[in-house]
N, C-alpha and C positions, 0 to 999 in steps of 0.2 A: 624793258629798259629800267625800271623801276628799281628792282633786285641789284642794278648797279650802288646804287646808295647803300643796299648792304656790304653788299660784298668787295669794292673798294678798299674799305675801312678797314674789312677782316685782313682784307689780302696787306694791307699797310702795319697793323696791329702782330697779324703773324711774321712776317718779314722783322720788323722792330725787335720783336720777340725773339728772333731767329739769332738776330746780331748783337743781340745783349747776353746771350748765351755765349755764343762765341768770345765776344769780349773779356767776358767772365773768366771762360778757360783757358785765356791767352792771359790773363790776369793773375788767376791761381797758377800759371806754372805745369798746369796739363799737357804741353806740346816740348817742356823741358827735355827730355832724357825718350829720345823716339827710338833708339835701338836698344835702351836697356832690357823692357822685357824679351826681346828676340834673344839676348843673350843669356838672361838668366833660365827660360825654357831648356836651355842646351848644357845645364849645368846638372849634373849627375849627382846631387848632394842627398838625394833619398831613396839612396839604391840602400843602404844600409837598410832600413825600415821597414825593405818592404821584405812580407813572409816568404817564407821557402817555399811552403806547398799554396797551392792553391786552396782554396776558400769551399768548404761540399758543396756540391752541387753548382760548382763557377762551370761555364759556359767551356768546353771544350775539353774539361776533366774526365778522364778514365780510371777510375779506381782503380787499384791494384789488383791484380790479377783477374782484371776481367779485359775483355779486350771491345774494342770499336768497333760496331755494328757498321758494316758498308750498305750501301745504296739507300 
């Protein structure tokens, strides 16, 4: 029962802690704009950028004129 004198306090001090966090990001504007990233994921603006061929030795490449080892 002792251990309650610690452990009250922490559980008080973390909670506290918990919700001045939150306040905080409700404060800065964090919960502002909740679908923007989902939309900008779906935005195709760096297909230009990216290389034609693959990268040597990238993960699923077959060089030219050799072919794909089965099994």
């Amino acid at each position: 029962m002792s251990v309650l004198v610690y452990l009250v306090p922490a559980a008080l001090l973390l909670g506290l802690l918990g919700l001045a966090g939150f306040m905080w990001s409700l404060k800065t504007g964090q919960y502002e704009d909740l679908e923007g990233a989902a939309w900008r994921i779906l935005e195709d603006d760096d297909i230009e950028d990216a290389p034609e061929d693959p990268p040597e030795g990238a993960r699923g490449h077959v060089p030219e004129g050799e072919e794909r080892r089965k099994g």
